[in-house]
N, C-alpha and C positions, 0 to 999 in steps of 0.2 A: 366220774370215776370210770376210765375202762376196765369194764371188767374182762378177765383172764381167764376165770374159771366158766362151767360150762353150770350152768342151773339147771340145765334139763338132766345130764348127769346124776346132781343130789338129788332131782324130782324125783329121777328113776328107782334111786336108793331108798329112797323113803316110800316107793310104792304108790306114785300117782302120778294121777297120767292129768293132760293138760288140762279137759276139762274139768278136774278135780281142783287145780289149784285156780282155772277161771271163777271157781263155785265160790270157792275159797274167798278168795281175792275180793267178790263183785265186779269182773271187768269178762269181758269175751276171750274165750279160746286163740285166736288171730294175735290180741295183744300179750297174752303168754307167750306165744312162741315168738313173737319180735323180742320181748326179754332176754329169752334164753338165748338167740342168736348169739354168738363168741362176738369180743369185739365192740360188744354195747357197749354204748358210754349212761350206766344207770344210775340215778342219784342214791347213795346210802339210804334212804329212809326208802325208795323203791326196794331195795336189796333186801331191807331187813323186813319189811311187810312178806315178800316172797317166801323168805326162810322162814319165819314164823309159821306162814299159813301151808307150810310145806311140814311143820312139826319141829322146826328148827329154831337157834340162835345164832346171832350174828355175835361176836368178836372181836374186837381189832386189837390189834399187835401195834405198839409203835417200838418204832428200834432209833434210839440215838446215836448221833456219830460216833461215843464214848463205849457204846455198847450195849449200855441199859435198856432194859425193855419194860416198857408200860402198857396196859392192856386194857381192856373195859369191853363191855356190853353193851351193845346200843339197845 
């Protein structure tokens, strides 16, 4: 999945800084910040571990050709 959005952004939002969410995580500071890079191509179950450990939840939105929209939690 490329991600669009900027993770270091929400990180900011929520008040932690890299090696907060490396702490977080289990992994090193260096691998946060290749994350957040724009442009990553991160797998969903990456994404949602980030936002979890960042205080958050992930989302997704599906939108049908017809209009409909379906949604869930990962």
């Amino acid at each position: 999945m490329l991600l669009n959005i900027h993770l270091g952004e929400i990180r900011a939002l929520m008040e932690k800084t890299q090696a907060d969410m490396a702490g977080a995580l289990g992994i090193k500071q260096p691998t946060v910040a290749r994350m957040e890079r724009p442009g990553r191509d991160l797998k969903l179950s990456s994404l949602k571990r980030y936002v979890e450990a960042a205080g958050g939840k992930v989302r997704v939105d599906i939108e049908l050709p017809d209009g409909q929209h379906h949604g869930f939690t990962l």
